[in-house]
MOPAC internal coordinates of N, CA, C and O (Angstrom, degrees):
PM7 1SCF
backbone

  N    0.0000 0     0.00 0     0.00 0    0    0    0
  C    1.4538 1     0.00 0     0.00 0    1    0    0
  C    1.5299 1   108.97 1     0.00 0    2    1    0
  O    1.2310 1   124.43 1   -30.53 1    3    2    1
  N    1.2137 1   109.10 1   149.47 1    3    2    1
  C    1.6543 1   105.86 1  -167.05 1    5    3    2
  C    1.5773 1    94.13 1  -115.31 1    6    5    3
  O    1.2310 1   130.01 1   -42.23 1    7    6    5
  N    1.4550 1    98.29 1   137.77 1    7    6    5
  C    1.4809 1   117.20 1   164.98 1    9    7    6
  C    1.3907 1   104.17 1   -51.75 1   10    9    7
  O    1.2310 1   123.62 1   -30.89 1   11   10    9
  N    1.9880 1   110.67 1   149.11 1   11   10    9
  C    1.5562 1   121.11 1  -175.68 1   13   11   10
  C    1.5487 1    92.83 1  -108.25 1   14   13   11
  O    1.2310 1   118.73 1   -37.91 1   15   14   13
  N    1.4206 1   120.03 1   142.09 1   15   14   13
  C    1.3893 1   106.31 1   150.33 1   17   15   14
  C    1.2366 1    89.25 1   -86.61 1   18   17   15
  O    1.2310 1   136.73 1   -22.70 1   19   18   17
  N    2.1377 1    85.20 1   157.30 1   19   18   17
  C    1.3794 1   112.26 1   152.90 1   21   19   18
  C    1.2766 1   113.70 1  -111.31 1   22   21   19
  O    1.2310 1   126.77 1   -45.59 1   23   22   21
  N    1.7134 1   104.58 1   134.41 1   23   22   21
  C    1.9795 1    95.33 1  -174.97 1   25   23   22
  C    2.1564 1    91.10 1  -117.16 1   26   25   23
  O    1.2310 1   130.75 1     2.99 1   27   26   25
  N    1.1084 1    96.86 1  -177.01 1   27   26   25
  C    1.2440 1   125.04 1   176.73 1   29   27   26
  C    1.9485 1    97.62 1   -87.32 1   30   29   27
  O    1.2310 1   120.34 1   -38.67 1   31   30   29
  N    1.5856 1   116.96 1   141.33 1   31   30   29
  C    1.3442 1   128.26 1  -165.79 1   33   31   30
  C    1.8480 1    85.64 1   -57.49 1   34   33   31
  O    1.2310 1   122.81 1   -20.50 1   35   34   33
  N    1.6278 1   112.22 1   159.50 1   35   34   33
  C    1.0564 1   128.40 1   140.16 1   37   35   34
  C    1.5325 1   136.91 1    -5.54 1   38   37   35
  O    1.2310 1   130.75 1   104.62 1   39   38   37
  N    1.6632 1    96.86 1   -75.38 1   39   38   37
  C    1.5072 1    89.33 1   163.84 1   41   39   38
  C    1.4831 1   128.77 1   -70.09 1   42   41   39
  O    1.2310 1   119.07 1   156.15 1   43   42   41
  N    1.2365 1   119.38 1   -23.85 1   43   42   41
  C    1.5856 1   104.85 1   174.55 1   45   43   42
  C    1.2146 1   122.13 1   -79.82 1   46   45   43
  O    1.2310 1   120.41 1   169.47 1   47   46   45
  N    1.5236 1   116.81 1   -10.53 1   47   46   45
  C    1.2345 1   106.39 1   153.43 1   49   47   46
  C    1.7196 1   142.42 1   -70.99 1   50   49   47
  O    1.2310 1   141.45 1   142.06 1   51   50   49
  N    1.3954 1    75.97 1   -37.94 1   51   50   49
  C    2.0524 1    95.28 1   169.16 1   53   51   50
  C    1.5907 1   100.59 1   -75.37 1   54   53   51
  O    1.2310 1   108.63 1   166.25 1   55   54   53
  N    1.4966 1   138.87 1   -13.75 1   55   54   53
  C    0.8084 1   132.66 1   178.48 1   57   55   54
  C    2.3100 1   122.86 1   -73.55 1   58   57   55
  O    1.2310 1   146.13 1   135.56 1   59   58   57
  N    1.5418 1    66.78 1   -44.44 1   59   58   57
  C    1.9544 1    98.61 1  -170.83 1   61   59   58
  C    1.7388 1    93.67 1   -79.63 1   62   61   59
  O    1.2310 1   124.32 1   144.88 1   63   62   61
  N    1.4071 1   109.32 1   -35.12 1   63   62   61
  C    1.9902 1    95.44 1  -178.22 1   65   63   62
  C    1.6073 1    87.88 1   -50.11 1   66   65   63
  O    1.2310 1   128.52 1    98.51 1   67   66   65
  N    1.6774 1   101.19 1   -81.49 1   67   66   65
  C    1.6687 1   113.35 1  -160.63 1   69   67   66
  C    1.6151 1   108.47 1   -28.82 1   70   69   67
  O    1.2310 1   113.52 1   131.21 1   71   70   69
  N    1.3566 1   129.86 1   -48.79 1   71   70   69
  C    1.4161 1   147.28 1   174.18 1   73   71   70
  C    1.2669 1   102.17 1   -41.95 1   74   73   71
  O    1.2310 1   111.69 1   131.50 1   75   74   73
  N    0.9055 1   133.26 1   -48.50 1   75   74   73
  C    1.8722 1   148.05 1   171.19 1   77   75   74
  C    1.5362 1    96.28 1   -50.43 1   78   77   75
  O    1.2310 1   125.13 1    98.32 1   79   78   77
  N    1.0047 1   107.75 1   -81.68 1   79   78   77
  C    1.9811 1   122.49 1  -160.88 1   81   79   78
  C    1.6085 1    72.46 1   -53.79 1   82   81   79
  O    1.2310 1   107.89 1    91.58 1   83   82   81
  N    1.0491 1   140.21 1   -88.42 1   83   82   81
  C    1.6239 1   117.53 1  -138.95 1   85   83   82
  C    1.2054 1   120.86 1   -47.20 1   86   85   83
  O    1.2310 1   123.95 1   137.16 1   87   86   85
  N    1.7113 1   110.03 1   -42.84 1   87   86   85
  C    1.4903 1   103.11 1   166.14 1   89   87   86
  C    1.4431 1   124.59 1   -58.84 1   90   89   87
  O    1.2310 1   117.12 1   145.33 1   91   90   89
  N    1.3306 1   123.09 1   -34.67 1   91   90   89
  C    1.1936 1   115.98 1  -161.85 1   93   91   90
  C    1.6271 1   104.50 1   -91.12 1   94   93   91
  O    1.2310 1   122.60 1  -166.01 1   95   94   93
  N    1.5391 1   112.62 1    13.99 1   95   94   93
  C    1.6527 1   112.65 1   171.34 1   97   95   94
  C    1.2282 1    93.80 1    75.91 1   98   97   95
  O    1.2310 1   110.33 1  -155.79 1   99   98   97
  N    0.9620 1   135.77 1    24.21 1   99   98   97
  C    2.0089 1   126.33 1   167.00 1  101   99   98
  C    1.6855 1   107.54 1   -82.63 1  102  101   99
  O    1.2310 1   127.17 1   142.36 1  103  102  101
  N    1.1025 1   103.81 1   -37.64 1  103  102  101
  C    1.8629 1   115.41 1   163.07 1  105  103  102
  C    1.3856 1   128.50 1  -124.26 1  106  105  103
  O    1.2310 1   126.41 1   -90.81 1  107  106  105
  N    1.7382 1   105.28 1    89.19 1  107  106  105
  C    1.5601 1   118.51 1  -129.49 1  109  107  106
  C    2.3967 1    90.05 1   -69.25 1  110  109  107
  O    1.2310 1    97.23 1    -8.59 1  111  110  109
  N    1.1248 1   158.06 1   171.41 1  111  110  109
  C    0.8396 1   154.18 1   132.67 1  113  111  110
  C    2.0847 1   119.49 1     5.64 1  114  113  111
  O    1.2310 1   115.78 1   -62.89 1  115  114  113
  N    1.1096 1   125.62 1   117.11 1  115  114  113
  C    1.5473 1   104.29 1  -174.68 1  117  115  114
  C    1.5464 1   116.28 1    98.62 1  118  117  115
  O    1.2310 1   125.37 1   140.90 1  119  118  117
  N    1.3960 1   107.30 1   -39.10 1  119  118  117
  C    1.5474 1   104.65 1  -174.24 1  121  119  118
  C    1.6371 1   102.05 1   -64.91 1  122  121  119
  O    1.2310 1   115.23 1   -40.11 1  123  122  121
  N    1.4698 1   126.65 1   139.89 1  123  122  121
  C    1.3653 1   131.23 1   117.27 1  125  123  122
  C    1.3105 1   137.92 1    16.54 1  126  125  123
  O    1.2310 1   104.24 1  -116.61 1  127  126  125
  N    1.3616 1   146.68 1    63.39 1  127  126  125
  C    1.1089 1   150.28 1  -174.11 1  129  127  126
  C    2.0065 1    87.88 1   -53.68 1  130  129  127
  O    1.2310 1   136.16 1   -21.61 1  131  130  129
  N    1.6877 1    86.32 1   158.39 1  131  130  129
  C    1.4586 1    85.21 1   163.44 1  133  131  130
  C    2.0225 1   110.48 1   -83.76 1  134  133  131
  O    1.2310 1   131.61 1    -7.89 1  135  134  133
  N    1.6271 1    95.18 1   172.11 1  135  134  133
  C    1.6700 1    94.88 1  -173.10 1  137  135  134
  C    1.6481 1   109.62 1   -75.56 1  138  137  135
  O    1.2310 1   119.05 1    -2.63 1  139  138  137
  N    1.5415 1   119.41 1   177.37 1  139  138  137
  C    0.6940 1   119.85 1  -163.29 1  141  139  138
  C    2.1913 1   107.54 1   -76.76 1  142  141  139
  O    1.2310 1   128.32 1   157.24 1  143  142  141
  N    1.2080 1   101.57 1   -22.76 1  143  142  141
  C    1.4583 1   134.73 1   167.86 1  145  143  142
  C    1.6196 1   111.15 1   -43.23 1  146  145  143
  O    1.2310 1   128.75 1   131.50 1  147  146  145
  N    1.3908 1   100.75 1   -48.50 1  147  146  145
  C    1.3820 1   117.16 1  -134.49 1  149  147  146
  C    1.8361 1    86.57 1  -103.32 1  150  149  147
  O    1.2310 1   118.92 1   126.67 1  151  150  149
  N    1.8935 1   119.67 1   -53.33 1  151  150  149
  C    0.9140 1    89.58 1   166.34 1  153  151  150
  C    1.5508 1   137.92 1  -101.59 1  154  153  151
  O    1.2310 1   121.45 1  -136.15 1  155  154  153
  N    1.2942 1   114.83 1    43.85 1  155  154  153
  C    1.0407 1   133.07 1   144.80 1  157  155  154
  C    1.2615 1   139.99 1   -65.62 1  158  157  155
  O    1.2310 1   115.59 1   145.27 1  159  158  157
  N    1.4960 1   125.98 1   -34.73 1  159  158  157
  C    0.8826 1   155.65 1  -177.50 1  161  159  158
  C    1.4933 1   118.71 1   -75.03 1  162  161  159
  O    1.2310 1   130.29 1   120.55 1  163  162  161
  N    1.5465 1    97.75 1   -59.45 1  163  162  161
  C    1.4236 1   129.66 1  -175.43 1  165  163  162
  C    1.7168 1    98.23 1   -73.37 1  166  165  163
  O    1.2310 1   104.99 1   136.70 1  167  166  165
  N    1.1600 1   145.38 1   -43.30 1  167  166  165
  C    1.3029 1   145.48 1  -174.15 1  169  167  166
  C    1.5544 1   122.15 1   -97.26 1  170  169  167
  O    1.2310 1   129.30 1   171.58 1  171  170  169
  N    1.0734 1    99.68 1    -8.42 1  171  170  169
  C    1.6487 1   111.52 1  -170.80 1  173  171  170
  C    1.5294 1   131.31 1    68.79 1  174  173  171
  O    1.2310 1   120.34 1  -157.83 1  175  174  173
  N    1.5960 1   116.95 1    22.17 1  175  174  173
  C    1.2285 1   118.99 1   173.94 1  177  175  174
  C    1.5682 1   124.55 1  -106.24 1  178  177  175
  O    1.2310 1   111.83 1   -23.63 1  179  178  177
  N    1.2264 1   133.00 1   156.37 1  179  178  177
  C    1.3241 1    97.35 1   177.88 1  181  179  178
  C    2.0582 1   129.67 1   -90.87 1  182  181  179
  O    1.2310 1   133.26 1    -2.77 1  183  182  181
  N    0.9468 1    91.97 1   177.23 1  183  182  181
  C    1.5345 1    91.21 1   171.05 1  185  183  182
  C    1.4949 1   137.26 1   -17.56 1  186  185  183
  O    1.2310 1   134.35 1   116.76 1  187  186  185
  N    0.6996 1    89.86 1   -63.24 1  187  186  185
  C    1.9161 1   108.61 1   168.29 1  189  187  186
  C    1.4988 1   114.48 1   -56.29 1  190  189  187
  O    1.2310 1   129.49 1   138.60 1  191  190  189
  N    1.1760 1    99.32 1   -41.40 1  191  190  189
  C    1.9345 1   105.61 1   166.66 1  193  191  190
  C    1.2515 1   123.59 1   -97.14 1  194  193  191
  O    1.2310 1   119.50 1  -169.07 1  195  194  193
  N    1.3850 1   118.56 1    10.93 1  195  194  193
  C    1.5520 1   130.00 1   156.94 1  197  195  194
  C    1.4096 1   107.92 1   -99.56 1  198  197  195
  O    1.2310 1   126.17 1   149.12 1  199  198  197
  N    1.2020 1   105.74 1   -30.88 1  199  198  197
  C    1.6437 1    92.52 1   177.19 1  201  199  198
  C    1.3553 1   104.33 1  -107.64 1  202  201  199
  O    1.2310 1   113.32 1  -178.13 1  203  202  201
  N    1.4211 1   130.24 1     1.87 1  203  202  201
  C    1.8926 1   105.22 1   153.83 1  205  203  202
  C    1.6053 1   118.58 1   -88.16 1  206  205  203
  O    1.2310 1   125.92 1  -171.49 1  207  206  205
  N    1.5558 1   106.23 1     8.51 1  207  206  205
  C    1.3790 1   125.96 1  -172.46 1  209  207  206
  C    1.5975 1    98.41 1   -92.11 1  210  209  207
  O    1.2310 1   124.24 1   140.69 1  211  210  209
  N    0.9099 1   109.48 1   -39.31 1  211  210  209
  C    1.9013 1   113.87 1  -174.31 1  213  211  210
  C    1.4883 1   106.98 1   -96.14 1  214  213  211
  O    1.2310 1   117.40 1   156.47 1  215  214  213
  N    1.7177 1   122.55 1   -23.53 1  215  214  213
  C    1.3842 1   121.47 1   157.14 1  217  215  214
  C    1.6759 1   120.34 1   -56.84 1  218  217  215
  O    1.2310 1   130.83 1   124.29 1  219  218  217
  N    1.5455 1    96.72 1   -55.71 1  219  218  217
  C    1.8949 1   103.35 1   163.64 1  221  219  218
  C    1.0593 1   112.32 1   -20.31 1  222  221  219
  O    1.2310 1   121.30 1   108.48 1  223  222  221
  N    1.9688 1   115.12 1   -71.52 1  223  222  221
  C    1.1773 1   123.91 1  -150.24 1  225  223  222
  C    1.8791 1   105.60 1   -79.20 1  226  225  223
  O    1.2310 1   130.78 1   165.99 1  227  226  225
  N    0.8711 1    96.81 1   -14.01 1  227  226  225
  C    1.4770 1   108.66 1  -174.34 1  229  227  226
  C    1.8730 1    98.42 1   -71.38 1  230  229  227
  O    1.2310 1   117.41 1   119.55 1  231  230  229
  N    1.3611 1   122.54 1   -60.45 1  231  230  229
  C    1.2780 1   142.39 1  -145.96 1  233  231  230
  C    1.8998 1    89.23 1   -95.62 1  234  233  231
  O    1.2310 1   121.37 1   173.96 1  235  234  233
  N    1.4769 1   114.99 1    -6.04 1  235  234  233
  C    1.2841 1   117.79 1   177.52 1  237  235  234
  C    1.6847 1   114.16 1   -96.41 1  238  237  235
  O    1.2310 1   124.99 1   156.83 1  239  238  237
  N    1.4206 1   108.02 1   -23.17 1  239  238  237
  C    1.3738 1   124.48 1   175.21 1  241  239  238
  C    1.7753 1   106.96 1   113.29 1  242  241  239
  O    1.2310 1   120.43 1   160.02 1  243  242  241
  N    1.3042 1   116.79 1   -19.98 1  243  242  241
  C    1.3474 1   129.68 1   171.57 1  245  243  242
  C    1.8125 1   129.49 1   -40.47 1  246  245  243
  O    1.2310 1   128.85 1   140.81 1  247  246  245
  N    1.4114 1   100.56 1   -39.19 1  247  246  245
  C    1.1938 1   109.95 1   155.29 1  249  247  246
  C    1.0889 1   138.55 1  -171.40 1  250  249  247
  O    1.2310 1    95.82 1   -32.37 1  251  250  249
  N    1.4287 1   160.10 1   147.63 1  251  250  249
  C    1.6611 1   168.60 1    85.01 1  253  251  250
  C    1.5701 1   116.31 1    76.19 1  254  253  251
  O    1.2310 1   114.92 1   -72.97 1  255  254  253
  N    1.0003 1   127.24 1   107.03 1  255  254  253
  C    1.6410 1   124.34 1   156.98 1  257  255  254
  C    1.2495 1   114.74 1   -67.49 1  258  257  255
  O    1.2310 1    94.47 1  -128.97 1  259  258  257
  N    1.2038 1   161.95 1    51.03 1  259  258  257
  C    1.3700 1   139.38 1   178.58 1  261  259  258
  C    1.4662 1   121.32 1   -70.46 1  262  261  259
  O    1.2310 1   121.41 1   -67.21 1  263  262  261
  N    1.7447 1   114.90 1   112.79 1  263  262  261
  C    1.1444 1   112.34 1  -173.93 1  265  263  262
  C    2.1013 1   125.11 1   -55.34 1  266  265  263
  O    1.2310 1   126.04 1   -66.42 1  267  266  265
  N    1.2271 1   105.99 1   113.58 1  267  266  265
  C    1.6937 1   105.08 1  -178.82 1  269  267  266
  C    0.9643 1    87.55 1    93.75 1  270  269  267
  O    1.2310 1    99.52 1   169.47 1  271  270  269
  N    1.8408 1   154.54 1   -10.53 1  271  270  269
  C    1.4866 1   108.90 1   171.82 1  273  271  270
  C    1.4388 1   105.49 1  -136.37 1  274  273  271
  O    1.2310 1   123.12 1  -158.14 1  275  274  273
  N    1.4933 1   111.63 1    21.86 1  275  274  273
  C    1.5544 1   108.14 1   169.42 1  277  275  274
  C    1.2226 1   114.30 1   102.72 1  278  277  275
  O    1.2310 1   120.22 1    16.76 1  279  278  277
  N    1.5518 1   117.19 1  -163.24 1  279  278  277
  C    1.4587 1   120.86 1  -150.47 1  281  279  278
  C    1.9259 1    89.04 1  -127.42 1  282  281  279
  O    1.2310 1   127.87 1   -48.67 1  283  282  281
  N    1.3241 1   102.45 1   131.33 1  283  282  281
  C    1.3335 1    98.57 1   172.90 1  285  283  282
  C    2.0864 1   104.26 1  -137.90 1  286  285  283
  O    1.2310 1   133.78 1    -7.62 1  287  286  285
  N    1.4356 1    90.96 1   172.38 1  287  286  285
  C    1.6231 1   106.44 1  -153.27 1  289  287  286
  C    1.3097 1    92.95 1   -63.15 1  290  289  287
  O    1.2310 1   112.54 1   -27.72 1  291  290  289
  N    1.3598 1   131.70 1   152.28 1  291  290  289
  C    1.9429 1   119.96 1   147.20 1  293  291  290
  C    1.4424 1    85.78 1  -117.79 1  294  293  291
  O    1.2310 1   130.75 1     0.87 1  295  294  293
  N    1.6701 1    96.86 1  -179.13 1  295  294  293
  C    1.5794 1   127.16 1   179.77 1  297  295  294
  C    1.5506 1    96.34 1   -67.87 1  298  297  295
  O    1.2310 1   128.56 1   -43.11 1  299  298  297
  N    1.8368 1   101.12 1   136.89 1  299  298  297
  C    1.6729 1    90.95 1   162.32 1  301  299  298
  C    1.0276 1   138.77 1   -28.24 1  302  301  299
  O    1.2310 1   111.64 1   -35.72 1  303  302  301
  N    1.0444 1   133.35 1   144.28 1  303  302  301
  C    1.6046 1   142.92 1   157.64 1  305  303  302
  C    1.8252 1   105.20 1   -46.17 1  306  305  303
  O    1.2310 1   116.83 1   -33.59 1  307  306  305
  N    0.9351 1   123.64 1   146.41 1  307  306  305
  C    1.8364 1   101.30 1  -163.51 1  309  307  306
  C    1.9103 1    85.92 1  -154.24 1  310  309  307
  O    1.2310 1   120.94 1  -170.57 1  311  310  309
  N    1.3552 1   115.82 1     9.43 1  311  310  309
  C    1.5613 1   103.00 1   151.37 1  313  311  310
  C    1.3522 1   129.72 1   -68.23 1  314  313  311
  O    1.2310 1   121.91 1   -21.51 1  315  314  313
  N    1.0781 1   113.95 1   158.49 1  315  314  313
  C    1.7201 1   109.63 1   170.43 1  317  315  314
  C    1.6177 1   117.33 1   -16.40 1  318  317  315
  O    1.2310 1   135.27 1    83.91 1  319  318  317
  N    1.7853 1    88.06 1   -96.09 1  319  318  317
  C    1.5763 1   109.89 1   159.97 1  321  319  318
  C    1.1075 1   117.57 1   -12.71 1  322  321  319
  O    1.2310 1   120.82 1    98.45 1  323  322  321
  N    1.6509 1   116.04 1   -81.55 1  323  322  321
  C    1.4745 1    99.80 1  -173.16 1  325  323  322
  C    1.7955 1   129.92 1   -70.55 1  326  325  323
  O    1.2310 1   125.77 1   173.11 1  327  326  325
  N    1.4321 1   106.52 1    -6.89 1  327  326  325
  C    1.0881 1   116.04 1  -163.81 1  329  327  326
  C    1.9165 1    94.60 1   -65.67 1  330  329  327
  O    1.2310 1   120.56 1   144.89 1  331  330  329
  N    1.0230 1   116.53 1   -35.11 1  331  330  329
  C    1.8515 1   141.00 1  -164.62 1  333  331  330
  C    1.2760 1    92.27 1   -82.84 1  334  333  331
  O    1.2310 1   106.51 1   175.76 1  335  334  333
  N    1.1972 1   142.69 1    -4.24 1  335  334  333
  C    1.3422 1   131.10 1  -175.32 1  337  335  334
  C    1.5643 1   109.05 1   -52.72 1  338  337  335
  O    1.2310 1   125.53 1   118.54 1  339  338  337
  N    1.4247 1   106.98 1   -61.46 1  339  338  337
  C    1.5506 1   137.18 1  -167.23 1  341  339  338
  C    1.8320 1    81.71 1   -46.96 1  342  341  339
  O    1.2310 1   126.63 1   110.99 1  343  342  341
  N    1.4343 1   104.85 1   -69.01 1  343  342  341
  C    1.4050 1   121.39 1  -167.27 1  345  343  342
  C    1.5565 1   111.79 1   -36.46 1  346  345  343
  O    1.2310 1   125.24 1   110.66 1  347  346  345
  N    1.5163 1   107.55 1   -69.34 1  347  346  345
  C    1.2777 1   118.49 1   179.29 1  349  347  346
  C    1.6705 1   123.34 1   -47.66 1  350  349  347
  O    1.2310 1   125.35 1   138.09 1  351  350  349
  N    1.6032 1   107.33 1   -41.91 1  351  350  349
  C    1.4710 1   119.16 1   177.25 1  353  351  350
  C    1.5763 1    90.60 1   -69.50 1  354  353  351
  O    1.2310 1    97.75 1   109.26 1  355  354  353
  N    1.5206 1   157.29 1   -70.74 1  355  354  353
  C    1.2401 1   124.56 1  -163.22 1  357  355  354
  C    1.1574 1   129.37 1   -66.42 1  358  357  355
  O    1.2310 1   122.53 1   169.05 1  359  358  357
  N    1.7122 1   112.77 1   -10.95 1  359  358  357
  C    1.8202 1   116.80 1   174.73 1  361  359  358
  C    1.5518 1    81.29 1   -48.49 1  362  361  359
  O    1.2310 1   123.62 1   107.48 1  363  362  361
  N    1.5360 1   110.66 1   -72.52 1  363  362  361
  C    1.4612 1   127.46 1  -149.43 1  365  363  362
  C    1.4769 1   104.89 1   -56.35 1  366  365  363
  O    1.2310 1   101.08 1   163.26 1  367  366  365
  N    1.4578 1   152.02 1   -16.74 1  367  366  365
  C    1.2303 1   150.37 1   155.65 1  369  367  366
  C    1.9480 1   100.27 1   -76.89 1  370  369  367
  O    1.2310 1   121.42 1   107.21 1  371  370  369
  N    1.4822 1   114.88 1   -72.79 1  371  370  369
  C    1.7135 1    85.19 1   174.84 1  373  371  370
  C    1.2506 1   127.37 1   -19.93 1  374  373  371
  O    1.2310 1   118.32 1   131.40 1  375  374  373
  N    1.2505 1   120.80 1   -48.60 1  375  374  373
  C    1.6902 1   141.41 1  -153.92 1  377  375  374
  C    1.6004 1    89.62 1   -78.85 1  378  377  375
  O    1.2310 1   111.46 1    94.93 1  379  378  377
  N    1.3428 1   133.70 1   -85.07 1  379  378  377
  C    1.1191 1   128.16 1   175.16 1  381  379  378
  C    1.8257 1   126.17 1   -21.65 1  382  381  379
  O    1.2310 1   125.37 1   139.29 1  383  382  381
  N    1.2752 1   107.28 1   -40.71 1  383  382  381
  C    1.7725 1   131.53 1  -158.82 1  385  383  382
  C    2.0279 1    73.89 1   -74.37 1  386  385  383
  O    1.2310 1   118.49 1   120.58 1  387  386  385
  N    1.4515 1   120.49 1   -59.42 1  387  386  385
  C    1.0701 1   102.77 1   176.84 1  389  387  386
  C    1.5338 1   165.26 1  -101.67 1  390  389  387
  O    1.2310 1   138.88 1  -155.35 1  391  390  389
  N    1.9559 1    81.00 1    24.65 1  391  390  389
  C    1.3556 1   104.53 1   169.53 1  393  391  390
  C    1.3932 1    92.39 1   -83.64 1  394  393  391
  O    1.2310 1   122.91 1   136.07 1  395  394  393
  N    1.0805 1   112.03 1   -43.93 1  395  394  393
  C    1.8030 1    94.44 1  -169.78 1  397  395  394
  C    1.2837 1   118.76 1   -68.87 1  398  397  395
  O    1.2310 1   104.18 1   150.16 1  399  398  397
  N    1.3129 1   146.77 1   -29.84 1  399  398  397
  C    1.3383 1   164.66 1   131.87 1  401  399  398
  C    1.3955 1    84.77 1    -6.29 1  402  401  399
  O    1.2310 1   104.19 1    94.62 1  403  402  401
  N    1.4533 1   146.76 1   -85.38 1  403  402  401
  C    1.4175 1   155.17 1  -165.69 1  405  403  402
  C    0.9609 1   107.31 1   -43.73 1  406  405  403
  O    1.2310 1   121.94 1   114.28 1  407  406  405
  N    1.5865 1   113.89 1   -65.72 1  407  406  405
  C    1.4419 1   132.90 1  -174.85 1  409  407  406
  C    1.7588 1   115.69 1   -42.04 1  410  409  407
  O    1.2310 1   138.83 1   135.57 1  411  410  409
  N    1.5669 1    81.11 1   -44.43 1  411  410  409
  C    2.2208 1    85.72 1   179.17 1  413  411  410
  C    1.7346 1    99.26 1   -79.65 1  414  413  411
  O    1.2310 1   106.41 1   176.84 1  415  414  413
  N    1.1565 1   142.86 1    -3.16 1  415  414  413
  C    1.4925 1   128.02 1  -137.53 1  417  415  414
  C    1.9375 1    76.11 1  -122.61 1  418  417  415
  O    1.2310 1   122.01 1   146.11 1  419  418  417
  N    1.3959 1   113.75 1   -33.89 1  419  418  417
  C    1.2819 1   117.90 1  -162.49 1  421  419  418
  C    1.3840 1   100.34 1   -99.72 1  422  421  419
  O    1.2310 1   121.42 1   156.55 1  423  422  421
  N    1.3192 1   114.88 1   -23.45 1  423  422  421
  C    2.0778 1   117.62 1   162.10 1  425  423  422
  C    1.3462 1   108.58 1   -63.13 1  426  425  423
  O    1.2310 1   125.07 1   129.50 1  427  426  425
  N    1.6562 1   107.87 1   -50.50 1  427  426  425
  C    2.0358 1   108.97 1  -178.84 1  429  427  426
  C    1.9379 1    94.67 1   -61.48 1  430  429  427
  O    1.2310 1   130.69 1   130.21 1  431  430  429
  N    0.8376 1    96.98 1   -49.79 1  431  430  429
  C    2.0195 1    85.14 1  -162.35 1  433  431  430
  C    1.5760 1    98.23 1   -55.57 1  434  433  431
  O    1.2310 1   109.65 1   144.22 1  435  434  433
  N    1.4830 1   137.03 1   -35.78 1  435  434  433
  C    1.2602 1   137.71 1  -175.00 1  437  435  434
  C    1.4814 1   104.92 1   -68.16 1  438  437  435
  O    1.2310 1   127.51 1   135.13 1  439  438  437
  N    1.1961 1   103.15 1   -44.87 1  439  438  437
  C    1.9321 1   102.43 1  -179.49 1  441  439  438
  C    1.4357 1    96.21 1   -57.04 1  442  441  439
  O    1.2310 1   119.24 1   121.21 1  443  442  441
  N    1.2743 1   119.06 1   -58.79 1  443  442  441
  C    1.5465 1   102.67 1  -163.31 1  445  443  442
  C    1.6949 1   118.93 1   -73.98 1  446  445  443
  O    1.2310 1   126.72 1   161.68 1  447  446  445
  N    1.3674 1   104.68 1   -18.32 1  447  446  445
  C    1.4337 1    94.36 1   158.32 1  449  447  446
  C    1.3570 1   134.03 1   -67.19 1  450  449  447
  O    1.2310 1   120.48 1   153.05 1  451  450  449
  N    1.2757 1   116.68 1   -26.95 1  451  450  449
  C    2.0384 1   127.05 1  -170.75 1  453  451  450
  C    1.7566 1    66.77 1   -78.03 1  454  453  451
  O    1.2310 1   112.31 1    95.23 1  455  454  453
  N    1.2143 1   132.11 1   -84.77 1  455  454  453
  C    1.3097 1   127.15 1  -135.80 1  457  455  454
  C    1.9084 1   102.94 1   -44.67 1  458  457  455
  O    1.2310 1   116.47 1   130.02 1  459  458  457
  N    1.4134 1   124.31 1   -49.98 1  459  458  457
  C    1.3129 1   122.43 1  -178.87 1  461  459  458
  C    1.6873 1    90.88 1   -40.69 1  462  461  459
  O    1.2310 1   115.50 1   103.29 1  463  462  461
  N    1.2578 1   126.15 1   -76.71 1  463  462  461
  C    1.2511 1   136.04 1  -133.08 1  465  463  462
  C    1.5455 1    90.46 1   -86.66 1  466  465  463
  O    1.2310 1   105.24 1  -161.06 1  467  466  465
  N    1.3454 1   144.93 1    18.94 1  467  466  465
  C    1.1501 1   108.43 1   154.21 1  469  467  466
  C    1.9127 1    88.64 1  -123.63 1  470  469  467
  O    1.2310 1   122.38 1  -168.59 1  471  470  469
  N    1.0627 1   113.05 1    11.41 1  471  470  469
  C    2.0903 1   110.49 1   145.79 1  473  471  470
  C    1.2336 1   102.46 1   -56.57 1  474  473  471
  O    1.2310 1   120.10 1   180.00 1  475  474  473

């Protein structure tokens, strides 16, 4: 039996890439997010998860509503709290990496138990 990943929904992932580039100055403060169209398209999710992906980032401090012309980058969030975001989301991916690690280790011990019991 093969181990499942478990990931985080769609948008928080398309959410946490973009979250990346702002910190790392790839989308300096001011720039243009792409549209909600555009990263849809470009990522493979649909609509609704590009735009609760740019609402996230919006409601995260990451970036701008401007009514009629879209969502654009701001300066990190630079409180505590948000500063740990990055932080907190990789506890929470370590943590995942080793539920599933369990999850496959505790699927192999189950295979080999049905197999005894139907000897």
């Amino acid at each position: 039996m093969k181990s499942q990943r478990v990931a985080a929904h769609p948008y928080q992932e398309l959410a946490y890439s973009i979250m990346e580039q702002i910190e790392r100055g790839e989308l300096p403060p001011g720039t243009k997010l792409p549209s909600v169209r555009t990263l849809a398209k470009d990522h493979d999710v649909s609509s609704m998860t590009a735009q609760k992906a740019l609402s996230q980032l919006a409601q995260d401090g990451y970036a701008e509503s401007v009514a009629g012309l879209g969502y654009f980058a701001k300066e990190p969030p630079s409180s505590p709290a948000a500063s740990n975001v990055g932080e907190s989301l990789a506890e929470v991916a370590q943590q995942l990496h080793q539920l599933q690690s369990e999850v496959g280790t505790l699927a192999a011990r189950l295979e080999r138990l049905e197999q005894r019991s139907a000897d």
